[in-house]
C-alpha positions in Angstrom: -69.8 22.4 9.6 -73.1 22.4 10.9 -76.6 22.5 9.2 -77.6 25.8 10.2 -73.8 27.3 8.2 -74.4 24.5 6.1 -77.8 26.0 4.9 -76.5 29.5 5.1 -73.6 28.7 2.8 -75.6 27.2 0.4 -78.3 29.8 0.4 -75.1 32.3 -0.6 -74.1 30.0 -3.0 -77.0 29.5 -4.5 -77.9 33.5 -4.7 -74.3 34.3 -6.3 -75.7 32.0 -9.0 -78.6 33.6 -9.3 -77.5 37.0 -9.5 -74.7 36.1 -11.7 -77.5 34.6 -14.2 -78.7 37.7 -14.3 -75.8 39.3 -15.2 -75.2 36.8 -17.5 -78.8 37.5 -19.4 -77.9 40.8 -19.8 -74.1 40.5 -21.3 -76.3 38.4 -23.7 -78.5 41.1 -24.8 -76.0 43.5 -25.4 -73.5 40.7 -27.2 -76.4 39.5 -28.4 -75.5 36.2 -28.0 -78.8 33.6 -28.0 -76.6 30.9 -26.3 -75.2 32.7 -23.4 -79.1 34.1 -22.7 -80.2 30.6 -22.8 -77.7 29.0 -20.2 -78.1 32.1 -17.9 -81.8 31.8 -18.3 -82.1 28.2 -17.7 -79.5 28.9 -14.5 -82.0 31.7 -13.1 -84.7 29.2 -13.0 -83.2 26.6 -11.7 -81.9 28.7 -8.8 -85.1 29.9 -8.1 -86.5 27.0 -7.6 -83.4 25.5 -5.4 -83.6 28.8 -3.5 -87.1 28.4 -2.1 -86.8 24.8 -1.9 -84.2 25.3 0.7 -86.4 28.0 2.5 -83.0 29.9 2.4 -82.3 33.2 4.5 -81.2 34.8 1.7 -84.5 35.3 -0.1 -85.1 37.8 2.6 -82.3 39.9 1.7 -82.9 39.9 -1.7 -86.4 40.8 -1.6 -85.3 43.8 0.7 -82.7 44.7 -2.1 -85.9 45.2 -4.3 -84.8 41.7 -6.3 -88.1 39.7 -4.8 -89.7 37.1 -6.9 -92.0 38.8 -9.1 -89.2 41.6 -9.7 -87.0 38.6 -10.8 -89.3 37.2 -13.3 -90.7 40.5 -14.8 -86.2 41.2 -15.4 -86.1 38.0 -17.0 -89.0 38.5 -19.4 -87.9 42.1 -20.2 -84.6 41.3 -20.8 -86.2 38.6 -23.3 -87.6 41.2 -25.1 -84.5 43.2 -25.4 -82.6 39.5 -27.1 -85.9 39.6 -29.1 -85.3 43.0 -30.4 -81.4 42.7 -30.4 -81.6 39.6 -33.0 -84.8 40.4 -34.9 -86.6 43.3 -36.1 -88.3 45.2 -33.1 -91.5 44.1 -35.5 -90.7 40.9 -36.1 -93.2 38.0 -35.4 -90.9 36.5 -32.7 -91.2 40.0 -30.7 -95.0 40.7 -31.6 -95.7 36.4 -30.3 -93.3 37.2 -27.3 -95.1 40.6 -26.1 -98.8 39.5 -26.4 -98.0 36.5 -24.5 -96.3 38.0 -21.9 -99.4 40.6 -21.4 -102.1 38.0 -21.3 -100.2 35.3 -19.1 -99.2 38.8 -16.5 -103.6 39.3 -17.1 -103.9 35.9 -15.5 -101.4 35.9 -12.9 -103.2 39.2 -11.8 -106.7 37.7 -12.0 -105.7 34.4 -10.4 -104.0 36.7 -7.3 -106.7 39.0 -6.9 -109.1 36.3 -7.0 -107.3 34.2 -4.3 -106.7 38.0 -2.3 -110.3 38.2 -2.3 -111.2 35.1 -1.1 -108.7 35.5 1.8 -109.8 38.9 2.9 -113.6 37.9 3.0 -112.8 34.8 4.7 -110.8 37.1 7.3 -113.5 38.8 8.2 -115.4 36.3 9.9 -116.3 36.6 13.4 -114.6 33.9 14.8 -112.5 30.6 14.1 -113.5 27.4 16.0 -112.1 23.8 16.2 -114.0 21.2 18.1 -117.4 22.9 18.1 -120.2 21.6 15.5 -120.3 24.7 13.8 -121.8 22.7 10.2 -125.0 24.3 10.2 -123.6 27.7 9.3 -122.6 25.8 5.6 -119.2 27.3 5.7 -117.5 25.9 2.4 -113.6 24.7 2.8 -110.8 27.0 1.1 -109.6 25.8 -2.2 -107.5 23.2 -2.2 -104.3 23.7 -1.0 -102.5 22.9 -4.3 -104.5 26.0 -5.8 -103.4 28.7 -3.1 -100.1 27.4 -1.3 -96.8 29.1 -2.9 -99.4 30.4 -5.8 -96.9 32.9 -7.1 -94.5 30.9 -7.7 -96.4 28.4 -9.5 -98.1 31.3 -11.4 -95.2 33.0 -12.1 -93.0 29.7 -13.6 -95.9 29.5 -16.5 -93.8 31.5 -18.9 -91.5 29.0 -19.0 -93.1 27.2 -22.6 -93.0 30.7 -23.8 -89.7 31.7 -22.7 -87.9 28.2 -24.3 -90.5 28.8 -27.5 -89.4 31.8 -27.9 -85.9 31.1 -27.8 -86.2 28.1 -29.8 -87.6 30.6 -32.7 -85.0 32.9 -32.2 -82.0 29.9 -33.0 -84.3 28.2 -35.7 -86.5 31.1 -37.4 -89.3 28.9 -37.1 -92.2 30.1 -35.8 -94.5 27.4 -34.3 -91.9 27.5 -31.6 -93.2 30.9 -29.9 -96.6 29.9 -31.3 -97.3 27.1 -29.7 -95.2 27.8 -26.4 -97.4 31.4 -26.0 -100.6 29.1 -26.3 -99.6 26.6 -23.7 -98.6 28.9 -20.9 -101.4 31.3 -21.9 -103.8 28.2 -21.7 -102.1 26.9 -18.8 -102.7 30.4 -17.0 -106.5 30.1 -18.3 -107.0 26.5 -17.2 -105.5 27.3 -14.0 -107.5 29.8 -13.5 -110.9 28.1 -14.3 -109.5 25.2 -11.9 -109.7 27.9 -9.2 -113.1 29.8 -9.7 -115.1 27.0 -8.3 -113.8 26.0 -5.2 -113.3 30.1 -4.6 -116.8 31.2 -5.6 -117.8 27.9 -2.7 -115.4 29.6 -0.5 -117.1 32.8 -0.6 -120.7 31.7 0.5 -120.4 32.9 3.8 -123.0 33.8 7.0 -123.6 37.2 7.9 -122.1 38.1 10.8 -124.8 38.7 13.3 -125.9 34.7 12.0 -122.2 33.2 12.5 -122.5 34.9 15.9 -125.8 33.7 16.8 -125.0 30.1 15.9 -121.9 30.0 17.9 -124.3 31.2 20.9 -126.2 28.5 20.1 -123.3 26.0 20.4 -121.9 27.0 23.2 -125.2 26.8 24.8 -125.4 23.6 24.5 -121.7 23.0 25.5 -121.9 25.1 28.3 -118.3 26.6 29.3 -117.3 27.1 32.7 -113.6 27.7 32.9 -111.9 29.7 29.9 -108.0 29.6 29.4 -107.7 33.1 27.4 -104.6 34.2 25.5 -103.4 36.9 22.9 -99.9 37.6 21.6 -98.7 40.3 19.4 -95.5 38.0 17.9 -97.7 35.2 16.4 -94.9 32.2 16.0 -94.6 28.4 17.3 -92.1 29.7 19.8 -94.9 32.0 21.9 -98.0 28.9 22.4 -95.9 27.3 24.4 -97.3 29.6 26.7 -101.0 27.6 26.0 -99.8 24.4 25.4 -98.3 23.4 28.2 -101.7 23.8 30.2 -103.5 22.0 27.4 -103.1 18.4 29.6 -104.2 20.1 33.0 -107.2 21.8 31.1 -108.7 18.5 29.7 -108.4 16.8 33.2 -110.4 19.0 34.5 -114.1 18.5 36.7 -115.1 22.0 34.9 -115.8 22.1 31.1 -112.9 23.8 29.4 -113.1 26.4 27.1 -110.0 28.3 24.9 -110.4 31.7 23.5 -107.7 32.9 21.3 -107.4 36.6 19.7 -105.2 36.0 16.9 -106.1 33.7 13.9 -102.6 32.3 13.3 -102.3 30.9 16.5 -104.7 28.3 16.0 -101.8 26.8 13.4 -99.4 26.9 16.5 -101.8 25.4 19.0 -101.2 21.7 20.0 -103.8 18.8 19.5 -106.5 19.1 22.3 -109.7 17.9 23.0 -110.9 21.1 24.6 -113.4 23.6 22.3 -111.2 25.9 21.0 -112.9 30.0 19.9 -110.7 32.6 18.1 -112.3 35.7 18.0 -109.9 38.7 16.6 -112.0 41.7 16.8 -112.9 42.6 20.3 -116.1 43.9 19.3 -117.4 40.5 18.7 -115.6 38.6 22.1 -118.1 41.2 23.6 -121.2 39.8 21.9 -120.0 35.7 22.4 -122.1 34.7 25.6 -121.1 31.9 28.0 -123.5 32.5 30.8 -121.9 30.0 32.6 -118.3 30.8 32.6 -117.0 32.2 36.0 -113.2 31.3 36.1 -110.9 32.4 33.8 -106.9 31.3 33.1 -104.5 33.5 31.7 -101.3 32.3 31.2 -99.2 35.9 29.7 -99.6 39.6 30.4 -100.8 41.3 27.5 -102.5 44.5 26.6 -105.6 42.7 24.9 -106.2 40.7 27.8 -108.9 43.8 29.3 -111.4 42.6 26.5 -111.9 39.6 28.7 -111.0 41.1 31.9 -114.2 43.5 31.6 -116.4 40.5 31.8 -117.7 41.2 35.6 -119.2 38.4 36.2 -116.0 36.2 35.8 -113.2 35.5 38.2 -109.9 36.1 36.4 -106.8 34.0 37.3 -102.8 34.9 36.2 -101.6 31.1 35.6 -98.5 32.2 33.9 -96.5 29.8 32.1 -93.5 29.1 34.6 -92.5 30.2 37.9 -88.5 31.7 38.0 -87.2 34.2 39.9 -87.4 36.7 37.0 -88.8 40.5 37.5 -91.8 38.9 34.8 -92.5 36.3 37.1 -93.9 38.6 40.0 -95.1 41.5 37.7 -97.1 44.2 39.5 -99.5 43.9 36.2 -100.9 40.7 37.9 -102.6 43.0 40.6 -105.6 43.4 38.2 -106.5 39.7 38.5 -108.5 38.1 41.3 -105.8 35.7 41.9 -102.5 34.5 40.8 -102.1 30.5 40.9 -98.7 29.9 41.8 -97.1 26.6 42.4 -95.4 26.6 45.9 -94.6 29.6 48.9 -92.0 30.8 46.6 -93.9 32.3 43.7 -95.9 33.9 46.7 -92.9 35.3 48.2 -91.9 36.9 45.1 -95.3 39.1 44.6 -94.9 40.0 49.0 -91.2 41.8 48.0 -93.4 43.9 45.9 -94.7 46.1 48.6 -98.3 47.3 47.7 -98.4 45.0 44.4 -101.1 42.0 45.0 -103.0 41.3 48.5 -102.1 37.7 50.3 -105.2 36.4 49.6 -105.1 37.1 46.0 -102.0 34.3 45.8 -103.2 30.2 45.6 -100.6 27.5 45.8 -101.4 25.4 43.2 -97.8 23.8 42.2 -97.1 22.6 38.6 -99.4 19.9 37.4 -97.2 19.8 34.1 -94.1 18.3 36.3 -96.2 14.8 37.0 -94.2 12.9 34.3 -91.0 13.6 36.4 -89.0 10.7 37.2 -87.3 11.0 41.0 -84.1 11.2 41.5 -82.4 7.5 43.3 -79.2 8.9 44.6 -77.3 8.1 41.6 -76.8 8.2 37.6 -79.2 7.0 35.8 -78.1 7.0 32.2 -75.2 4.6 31.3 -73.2 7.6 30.4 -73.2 10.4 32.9 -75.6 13.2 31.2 -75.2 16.7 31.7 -78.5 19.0 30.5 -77.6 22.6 29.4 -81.1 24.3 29.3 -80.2 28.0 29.1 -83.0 30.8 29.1 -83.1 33.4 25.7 -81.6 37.3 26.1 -84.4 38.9 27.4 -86.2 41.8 25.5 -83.6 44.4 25.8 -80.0 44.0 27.1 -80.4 45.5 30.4 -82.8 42.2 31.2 -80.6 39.9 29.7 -80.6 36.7 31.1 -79.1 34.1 29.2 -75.5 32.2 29.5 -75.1 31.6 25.9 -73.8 34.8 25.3 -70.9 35.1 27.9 -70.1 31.3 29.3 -71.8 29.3 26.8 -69.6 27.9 24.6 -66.5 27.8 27.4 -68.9 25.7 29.2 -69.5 23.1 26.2 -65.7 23.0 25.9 -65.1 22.2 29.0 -67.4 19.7 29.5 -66.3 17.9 26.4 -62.6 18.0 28.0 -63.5 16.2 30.7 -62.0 13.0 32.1 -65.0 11.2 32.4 -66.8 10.6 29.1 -70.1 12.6 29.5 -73.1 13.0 27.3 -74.4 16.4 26.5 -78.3 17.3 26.0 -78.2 21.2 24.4 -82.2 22.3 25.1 -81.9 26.1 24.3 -85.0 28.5 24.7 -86.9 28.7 22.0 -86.6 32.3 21.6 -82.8 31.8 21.7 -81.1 34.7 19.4 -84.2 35.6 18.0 -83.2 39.2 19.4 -79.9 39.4 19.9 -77.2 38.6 17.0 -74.6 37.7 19.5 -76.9 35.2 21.1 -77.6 33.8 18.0 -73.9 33.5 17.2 -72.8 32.0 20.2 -76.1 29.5 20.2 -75.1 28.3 16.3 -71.1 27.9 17.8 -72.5 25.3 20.7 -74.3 23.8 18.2 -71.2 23.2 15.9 -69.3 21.9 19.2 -71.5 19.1 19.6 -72.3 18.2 15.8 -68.3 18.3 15.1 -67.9 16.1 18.3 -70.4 13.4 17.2 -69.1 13.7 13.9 -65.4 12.8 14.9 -66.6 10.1 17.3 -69.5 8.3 14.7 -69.0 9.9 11.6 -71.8 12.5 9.9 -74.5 11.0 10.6 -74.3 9.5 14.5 -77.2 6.9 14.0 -76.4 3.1 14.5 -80.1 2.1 14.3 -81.5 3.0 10.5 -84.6 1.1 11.1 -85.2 3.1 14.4 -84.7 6.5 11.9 -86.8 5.4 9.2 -89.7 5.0 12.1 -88.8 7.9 13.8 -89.5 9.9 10.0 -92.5 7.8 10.0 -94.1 8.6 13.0 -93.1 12.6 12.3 -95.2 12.4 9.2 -98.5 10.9 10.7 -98.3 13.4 13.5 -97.9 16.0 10.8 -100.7 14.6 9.0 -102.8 14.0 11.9 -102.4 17.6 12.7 -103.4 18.9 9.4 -107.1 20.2 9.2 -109.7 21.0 6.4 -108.7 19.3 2.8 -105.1 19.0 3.6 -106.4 16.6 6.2 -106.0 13.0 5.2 -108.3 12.1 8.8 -111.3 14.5 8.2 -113.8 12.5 10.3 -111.7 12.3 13.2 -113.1 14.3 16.2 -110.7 16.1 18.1 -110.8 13.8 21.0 -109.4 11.1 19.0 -107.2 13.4 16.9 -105.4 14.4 20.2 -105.0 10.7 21.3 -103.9 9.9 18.3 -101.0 12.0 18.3 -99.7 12.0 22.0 -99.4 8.4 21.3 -98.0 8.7 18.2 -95.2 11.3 20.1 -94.6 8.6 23.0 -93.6 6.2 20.4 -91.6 9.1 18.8 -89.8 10.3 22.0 -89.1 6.2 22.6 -87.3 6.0 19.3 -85.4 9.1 19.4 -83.1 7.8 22.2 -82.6 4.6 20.7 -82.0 6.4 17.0 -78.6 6.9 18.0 -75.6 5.6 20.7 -75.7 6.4 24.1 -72.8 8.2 24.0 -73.7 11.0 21.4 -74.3 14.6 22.5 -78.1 15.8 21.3 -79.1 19.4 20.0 -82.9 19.4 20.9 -84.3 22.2 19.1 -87.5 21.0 18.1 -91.0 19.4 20.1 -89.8 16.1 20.2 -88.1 14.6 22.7 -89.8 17.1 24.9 -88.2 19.2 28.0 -89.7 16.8 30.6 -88.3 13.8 28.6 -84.6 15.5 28.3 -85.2 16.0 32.1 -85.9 12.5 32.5 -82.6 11.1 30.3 -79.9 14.0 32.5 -78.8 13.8 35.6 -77.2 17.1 35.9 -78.8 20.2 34.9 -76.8 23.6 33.8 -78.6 26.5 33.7 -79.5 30.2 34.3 -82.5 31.6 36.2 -85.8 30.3 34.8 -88.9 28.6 35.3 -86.8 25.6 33.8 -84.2 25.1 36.8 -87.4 25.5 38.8 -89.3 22.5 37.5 -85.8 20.1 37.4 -85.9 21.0 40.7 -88.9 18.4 41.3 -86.2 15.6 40.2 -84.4 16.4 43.1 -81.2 15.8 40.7 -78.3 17.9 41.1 -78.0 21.1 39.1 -76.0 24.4 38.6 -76.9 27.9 37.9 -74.7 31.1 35.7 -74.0 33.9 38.1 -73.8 36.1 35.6 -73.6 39.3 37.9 -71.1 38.0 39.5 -72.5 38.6 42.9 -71.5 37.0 46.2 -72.9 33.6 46.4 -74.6 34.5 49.7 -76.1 37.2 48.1 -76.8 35.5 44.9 -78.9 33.1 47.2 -81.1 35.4 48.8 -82.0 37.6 46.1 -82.4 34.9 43.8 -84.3 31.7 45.9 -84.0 28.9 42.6 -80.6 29.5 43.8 -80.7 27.7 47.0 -79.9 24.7 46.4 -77.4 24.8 43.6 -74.1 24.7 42.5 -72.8 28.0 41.4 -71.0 28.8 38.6 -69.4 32.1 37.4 -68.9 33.2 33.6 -65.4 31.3 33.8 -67.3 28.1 34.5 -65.5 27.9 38.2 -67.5 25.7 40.3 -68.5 23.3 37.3 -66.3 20.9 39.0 -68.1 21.0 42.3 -71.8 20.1 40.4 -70.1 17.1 38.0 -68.4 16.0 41.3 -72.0 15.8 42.9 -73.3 14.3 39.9 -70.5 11.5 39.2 -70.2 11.2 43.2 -73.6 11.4 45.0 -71.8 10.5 48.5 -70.1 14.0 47.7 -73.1 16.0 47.1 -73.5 18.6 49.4 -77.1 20.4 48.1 -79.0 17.4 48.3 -80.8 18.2 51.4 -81.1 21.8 50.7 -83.0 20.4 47.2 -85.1 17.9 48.8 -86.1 21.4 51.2 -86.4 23.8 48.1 -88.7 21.3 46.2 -91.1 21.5 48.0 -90.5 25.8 48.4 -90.6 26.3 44.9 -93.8 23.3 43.8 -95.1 22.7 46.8 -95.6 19.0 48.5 -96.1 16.2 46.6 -99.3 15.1 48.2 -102.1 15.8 47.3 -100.6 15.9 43.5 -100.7 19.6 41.8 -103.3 18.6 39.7 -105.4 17.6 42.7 -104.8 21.3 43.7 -104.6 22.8 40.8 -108.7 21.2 39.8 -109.6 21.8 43.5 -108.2 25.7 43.1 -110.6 26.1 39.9 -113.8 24.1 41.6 -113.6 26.3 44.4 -113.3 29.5 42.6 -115.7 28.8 40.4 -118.3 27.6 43.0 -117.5 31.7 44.7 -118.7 32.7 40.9 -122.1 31.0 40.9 -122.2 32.2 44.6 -120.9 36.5 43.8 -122.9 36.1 40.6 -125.9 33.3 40.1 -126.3 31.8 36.5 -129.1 33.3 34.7 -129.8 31.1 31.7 -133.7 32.0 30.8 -133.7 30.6 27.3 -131.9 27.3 28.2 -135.0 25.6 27.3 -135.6 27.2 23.8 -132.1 27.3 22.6 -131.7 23.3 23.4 -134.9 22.7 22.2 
């Protein structure tokens, strides 16, 4: 079983036990019986906590089914009441203690929440975010520390807990300093709590006006003086969308021009990758209007989205459609791209794809750029590289609707995995799905969790659970994943406050080399990988194959600059002549069909070079698809931005009257 059902079972599991506790509580109350109400009480808590520990699934469903956490708690203290009024007098002491307690710890939850709510939504309303700009002078406190705000509600919430046992414990013994003095010290612990908070929240709240914030970042970007800007917005805010930014993040900071990032949404700044480029997030688009960088004439964009006109307007600007991957997808040549002043493409195949679109972009709007991110590629030498023959399966996500589906997982991807592990030759398998893999289809994220088991029940038949032989290797690899966490951590969580973000970004791309190092040696050659998260990254999983399966994406384009052999899904089934032409990635590969026919032909090539027919036609679609290898593409890609930007300052001169006063 593998951890994904592993985690679901026990998140069902764990949920039966809760709701049966709370079935439980209430047989008790009608019995009444105080010892039934105690164990299902004690069960209920100690589920709750196990249930968000494990960051289960399940608490999704139940707060849908109207069974959330504070609904849960407010049950269980109700239902107290009822065993209160069930074994004593509805006036008894025990009831009376149990009530008043109950109100003034829920006063106190409130207060703390609303207090915390506050501080959030002024904070919110800020101009602008920023990271690596001196932005001190404005006297922007920190947040409270993280202890005070992170998971609050539950903490809040589990101070009735001295109160709940007391009052039990009065209920079995008739004594009364039980609900007492159990009242007082979650009461008190609700006040103290609290107090704890007020400072660092009232410190929190001493914030610039608006019109001063935005005058002040003026001033610092003034003195920084931005020329190039790599501008991006997304509406679905999550890790798996900045891969869009971050993979640009290295050819930014090598740069001649000085770098700039503008983001629209606040949470991406938690998703962005360690950088030593200034970084601005400006949500409303009413202040981006008022941020001036007289400077800036060249700007990158790497998606199509609806916010991007709040920067397009900026006339004085030269605006660029980067993307974030050249494939022979429809997205890759959209007709949207015709508002820019010129796509960056890597080789004469991202420029063929916008001339199919009659009337859609002008030839001169297209630059050849080629892929600067592909320099850490390793070449291929004619043979395998790896002591066990590795096979790559890289497959792209569904698509946003099913007519535009694109992946292989759904139809061919678990036949392929079976087949490959059946093969004659021992091979090792590297599974690097899309990111976005069954976040929108259920059948995609069915057939991606079945792949998954494949390989985790192969290892685990071969090397037992757990496929590591090198425990010291592990123990450095967890190591290494905690500084980088730390290291990426910001604010008072951060336990490397003085670091600048020059040296924060060093910092951790050395600490990831040594990371991606240890993860191949964590375990034996011969084990299959599931690569799900950052590390080892796609270049570096490109680097340890030496055959590539996969389905039409900006992926099979950049394994192409290996020169390794490497097999695309026909998924439509068309001729393979035709298949060719409309689809130019295509070129070069083996072909496969949704039966896996043909795998033979690209394992042959792979485990026999002298056999491999496509190698020419690779070595001839490289340089199609990226371009030549000389000069390097991120030669071309800084000589495309310094000559752009030198037709800015030409089109529109800089005008910077109050350099002077504002540096003065």
């Amino acid at each position: 079983m593998n951890k994904q059902r592993r985690q679901a079972l026990l998140g069902v599991l764990i949920s039966s036990a809760l709701v049966l506790s709370f079935v439980g509580m209430m047989a008790a109350v009608v019995m009444p019986s105080l010892t039934v109400f105690a164990a299902s009480a004690a069960v209920s808590y100690v589920a709750d906590l196990l249930l968000h520990s494990a960051q289960s699934t399940t608490l999704d469903r139940l707060r849908d089914s109207r069974f959330g956490l504070t609904i849960r708690f407010i049950i269980r203290q109700f239902l107290l009441l009822g065993l209160c009024g069930a074994m004593s007098d509805i006036d008894s002491f025990v009831v009376q203690m149990t009530a008043v307690g109950l109100l003034l710890l829920f006063a106190l939850q409130l207060a703390y929440g609303a207090v915390l709510k506050h501080v959030r939504k002024k904070r919110a309303e800020l101009p602008f975010t920023t990271r690596g700009l001196d932005m001190e002078s404005l006297g922007i406190r920190r947040m409270p520390h993280p202890f005070l705000m992170d998971k609050h509600v539950r903490k809040t919430l589990h101070l009735d807990v001295p109160l709940f046992a007391g009052a039990l414990g009065t209920m079995a013994t008739d004594n009364w300093r039980f609900v007492t003095y159990g009242g007082i010290l979650s009461v008190s612990a609700g006040y103290v709590a609290l107090l704890v908070l007020l400072p660092g929240a009232r410190n929190a709240l001493i914030l610039p006006s608006t019109d001063a914030a935005i005058d002040e970042l003026n001033h610092e970007l003034a003195r920084y003086r931005p020329q190039i800007a790599l501008y991006f917005t997304f509406a679905a805010i999550s890790r798996d969308f900045m891969y869009q930014v971050n993979m640009w993040l290295e050819s930014l900071e090598s740069m001649d021009l000085r770098p700039i990032i503008v983001l629209r949404e606040r949470a991406t700044l938690r998703y962005l990758d360690a950088t030593s480029v200034p970084v601005i997030c400006v949500p409303k688009a009413e202040y981006l209007a008022r941020v001036e960088m007289p400077e800036l004439r060249v700007c990158l964009y790497p998606g199509n989205a609806g916010k991007n006109v709040h920067m397009l307007q900026r006339h004085d600007v030269k605006h660029v459609f980067i993307g974030h991957g050249d494939s022979d997808k429809a997205a890759s040549s959209n007709r949207v791209s015709k508002v820019f002043d010129e796509i960056w493409v890597a080789g004469r195949a991202g420029r063929d794809r916008y001339e199919r679109i009659k009337h859609a972009v002008r030839p001169d709007q297209i630059v050849e750029v080629g892929r600067p991110q592909l320099m850490s590629l390793h070449r291929w030498t004619g043979q395998t590289s790896q002591p066990v023959p590795t096979v790559i399966y890289a497959p792209t996500w569904e698509g946003w609707t099913d007519d535009a589906c694109y992946t292989s997982v759904i139809p061919a991807g678990e036949k392929l995995i079976k087949t490959l592990l059946a093969h004659e030759r021992q091979l090792r398998i590297i599974y690097k799905p899309h990111p976005l893999t069954g976040s929108r289809s259920a059948a995609a994220g069915a057939a991606h969790r079945r792949i998954i088991a494949l390989l985790e029940e192969e290892n685990a038949r071969r090397f037992g659970r757990n496929p590591s032989d090198a425990r010291t290797a592990v123990r450095k690899l967890a190591r290494i994943d905690k500084r980088i966490a730390e290291l990426s951590e910001r604010g008072v969580r951060s336990p490397y406050p003085d670091l600048t973000e020059a040296e924060r970004t060093a910092r951790i791309r050395r600490s990831r080399n040594q990371a991606g190092e240890l993860y191949w040696s964590a375990v034996p050659d011969e084990a299959h990988h599931v690569v799900l998260d950052r590390i080892p990254s796609l270049n570096d999983c490109f680097n340890h194959s030496d055959l590539l399966i996969g389905d039409m994406s900006s992926v099979v384009s950049d394994f192409v600059a290996t020169r390794k052999p490497y097999a695309i899904f026909n998924l439509e089934g068309l001729p393979d002549d035709q298949f060719r032409n409309e689809q130019r990635t295509a070129y070069a590969s083996y072909l496969l069909d949704l039966d896996c026919n043909g795998l033979a032909e690209a394992l042959d090539a792979m485990l026999h070079p002298e056999r491999d027919t496509m190698a020419a036609y690779r070595e001839q679609l490289k340089e199609y698809l990226l371009g030549p290898d000389y000069p390097p593409s991120v030669v071309r890609f800084n000589a495309a931005a310094n000559d752009l930007y030198r037709r800015g300052v030409r089109d529109f001169p800089i005008e910077y009257p109050e350099r002077a006063q504002l540096l003065a």
